[in-house]
N, C-alpha and C positions, 0 to 999 in steps of 0.2 A: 420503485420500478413501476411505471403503468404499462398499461395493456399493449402497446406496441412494442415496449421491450422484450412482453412475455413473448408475442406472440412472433417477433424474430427471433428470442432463442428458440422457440418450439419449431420453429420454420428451419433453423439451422440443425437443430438437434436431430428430427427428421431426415434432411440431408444428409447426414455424418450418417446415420444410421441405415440409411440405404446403400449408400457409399460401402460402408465397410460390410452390409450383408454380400453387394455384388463383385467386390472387390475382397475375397475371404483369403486367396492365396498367397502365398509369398514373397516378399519383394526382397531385396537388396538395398540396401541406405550404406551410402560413401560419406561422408561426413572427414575434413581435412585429417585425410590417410586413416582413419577409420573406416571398416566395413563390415555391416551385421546383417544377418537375414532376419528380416522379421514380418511379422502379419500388420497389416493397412492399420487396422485399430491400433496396437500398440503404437506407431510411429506418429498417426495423431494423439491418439491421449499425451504420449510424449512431450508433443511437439506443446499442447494444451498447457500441459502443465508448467513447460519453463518457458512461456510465453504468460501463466498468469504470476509465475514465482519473482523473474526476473524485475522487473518493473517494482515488485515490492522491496525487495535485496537492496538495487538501485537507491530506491526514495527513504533509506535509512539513516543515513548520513544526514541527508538536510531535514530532516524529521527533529532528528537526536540535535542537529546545531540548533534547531528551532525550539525544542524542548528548554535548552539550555537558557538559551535568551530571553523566553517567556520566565522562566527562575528567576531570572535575573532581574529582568522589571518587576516582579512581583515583589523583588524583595526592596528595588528601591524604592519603591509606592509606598511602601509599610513605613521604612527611613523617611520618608516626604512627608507623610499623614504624622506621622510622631513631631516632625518639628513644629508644626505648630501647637502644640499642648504641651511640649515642653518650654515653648516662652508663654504662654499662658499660665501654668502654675508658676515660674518666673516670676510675671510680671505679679502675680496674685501674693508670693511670697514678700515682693519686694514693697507693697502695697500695707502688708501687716506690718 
């Protein structure tokens, strides 16, 4: 992170935190046929949270297929590096 990153989160963190000082009372949130009362901060931390959760959930799947495949070359690298020593002691054998 360099100092421009900090210094927009501290910029937004700021914001959010003025925000929800002048914004202390309570709203209403509709969400499809859902309705809750709640205060400004919670519906952003909320909102924060499955906004950073989501995107991880998401990228698990092609993470997990990518894990697999990396296995997988690993292991045929290992089968490719073995065949050449095993015609070498071969050809060594065949030599005695």
């Amino acid at each position: 992170m360099n100092q421009f990153d900090l210094i927009d989160f501290l910029v937004l963190a700021a914001a959010i935190a003025i925000f929800t000082i002048q914004n202390s009372g309570e709203v209403v949130v509709t969400f499809i046929g859902w309705q809750f009362h709640s205060s400004p901060v919670v519906v952003i931390r909320t909102s924060r949270a499955v906004g950073v959760i989501m995107p991880v959930l998401l990228s698990l799947p092609g993470a997990s297929r990518l894990q697999t495949q990396l296995r997988e070359q690993a292991q045929r690298i290992g089968e490719l590096e073995q065949q050449p020593q095993d015609r070498e002691s071969k050809s060594v054998q065949d030599r005695l």
